[in-house]
One Martini backbone bead per residue (centre of mass of N, CA, C, O) as a GRO file, in nm:
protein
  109
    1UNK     BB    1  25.665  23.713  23.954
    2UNK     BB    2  25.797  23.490  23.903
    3UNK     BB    3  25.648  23.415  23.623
    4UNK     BB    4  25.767  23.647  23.481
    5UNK     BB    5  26.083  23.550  23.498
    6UNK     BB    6  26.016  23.294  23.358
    7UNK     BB    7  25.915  23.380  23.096
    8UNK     BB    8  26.161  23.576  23.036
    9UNK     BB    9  26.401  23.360  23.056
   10UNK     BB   10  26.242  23.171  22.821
   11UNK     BB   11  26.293  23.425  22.590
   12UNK     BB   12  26.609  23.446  22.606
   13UNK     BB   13  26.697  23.163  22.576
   14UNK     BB   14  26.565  23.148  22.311
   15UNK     BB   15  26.725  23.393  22.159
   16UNK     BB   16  26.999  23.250  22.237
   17UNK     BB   17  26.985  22.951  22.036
   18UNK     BB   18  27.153  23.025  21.853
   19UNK     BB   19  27.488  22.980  21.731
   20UNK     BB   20  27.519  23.177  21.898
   21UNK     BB   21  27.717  23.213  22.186
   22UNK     BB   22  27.599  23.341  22.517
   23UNK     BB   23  27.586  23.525  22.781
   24UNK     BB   24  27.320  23.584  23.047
   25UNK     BB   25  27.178  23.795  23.198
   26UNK     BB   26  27.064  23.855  23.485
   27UNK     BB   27  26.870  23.986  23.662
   28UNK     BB   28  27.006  24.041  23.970
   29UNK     BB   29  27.207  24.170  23.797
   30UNK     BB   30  27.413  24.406  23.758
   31UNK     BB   31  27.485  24.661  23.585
   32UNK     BB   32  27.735  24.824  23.369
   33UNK     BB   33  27.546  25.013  23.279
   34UNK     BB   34  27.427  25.341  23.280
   35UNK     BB   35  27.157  25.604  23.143
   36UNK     BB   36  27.140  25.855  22.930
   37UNK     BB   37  26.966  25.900  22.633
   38UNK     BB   38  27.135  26.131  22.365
   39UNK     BB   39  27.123  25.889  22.109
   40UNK     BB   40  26.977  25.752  21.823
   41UNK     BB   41  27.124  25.531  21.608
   42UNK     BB   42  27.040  25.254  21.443
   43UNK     BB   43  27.259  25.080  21.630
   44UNK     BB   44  27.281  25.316  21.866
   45UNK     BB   45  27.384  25.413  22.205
   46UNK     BB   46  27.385  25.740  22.357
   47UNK     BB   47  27.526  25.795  22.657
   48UNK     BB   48  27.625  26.060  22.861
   49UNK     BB   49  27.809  26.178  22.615
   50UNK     BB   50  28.019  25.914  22.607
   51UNK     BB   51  27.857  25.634  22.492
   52UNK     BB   52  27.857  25.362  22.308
   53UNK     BB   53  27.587  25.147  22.206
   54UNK     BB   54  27.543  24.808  22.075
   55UNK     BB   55  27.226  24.691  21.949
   56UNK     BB   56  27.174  24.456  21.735
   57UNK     BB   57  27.225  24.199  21.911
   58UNK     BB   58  27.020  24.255  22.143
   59UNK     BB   59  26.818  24.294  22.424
   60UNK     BB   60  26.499  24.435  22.501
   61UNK     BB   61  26.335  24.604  22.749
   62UNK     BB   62  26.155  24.683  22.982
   63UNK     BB   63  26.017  24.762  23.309
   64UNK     BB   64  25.880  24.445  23.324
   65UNK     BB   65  26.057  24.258  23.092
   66UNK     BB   66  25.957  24.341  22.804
   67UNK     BB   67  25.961  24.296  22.485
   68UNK     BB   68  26.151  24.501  22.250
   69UNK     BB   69  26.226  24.779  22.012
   70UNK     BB   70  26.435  24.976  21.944
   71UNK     BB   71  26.253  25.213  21.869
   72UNK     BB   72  26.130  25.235  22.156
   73UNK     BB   73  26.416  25.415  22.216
   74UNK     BB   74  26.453  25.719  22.351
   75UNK     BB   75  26.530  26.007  22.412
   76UNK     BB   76  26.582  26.042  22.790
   77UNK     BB   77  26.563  25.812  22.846
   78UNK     BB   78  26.667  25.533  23.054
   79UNK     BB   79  26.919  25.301  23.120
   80UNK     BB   80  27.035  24.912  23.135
   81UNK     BB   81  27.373  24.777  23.073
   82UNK     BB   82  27.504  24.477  22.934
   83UNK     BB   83  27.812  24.373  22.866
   84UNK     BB   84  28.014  24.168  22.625
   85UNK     BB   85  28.250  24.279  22.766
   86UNK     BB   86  28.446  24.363  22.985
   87UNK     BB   87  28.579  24.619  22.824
   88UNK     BB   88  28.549  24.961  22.733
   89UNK     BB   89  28.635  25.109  22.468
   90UNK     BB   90  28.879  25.396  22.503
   91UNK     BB   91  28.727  25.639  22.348
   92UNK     BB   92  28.579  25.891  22.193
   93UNK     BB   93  28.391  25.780  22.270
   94UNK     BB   94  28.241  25.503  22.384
   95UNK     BB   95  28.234  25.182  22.334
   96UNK     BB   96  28.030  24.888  22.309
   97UNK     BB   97  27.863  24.566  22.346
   98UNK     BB   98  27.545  24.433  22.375
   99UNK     BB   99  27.324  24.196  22.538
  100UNK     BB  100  27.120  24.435  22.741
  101UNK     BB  101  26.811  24.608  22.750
  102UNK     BB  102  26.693  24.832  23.009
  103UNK     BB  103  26.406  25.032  23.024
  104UNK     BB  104  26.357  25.275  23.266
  105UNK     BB  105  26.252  25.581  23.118
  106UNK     BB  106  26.173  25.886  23.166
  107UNK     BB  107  26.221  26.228  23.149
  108UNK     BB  108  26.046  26.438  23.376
  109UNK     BB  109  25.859  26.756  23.294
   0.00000   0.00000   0.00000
């Protein structure tokens, strides 16, 4: 396990080593936000039909921690998002834009 967190890490800092710096959330760091994803659109996901989370420039994992394709975030998903500002946009829906997203799984049916 160890071994894979420091893999994680070191891919994690890899994907961030480029000229915009940004601060890297920790694996057991608590996420800012949880939810389901009720809409996947182009770099947008919407979290349990109130918040909007711009995934364009962050990191995507899944739950073992390994990376993802933005595409392969899909509706019913449970996620979790650390995000990149303190505070986020109160407007209906709100606004966010995420650092990491840690995909926890589908709705089971």
């Amino acid at each position: 396990m160890v071994g894979l967190l420091k893999k994680t890490s070191e891919i994690i800092l890899h994907l961030f080593s480029s000229t915009k710096q940004r601060t890297v959330p920790k694996m057991y760091e608590k996420p800012d936000i949880h939810g389901e994803v009720f809409n996947v659109e182009d770099h947008w996901l919407l979290l349990n039909n109130q918040l909007y989370v711009d995934i364009r420039e962050c990191i995507i994992i899944d739950e073992k921690n390994d990376v993802l394709a933005a595409s392969k975030i899909v509706e019913g998903d449970f996620v979790n998002v650390w995000i990149e500002e303190t505070d986020v946009i109160r407007t209906v829906p709100s606004l966010a834009t995420a650092k990491m997203v840690q995909r926890r799984g589908a709705i089971l049916e």
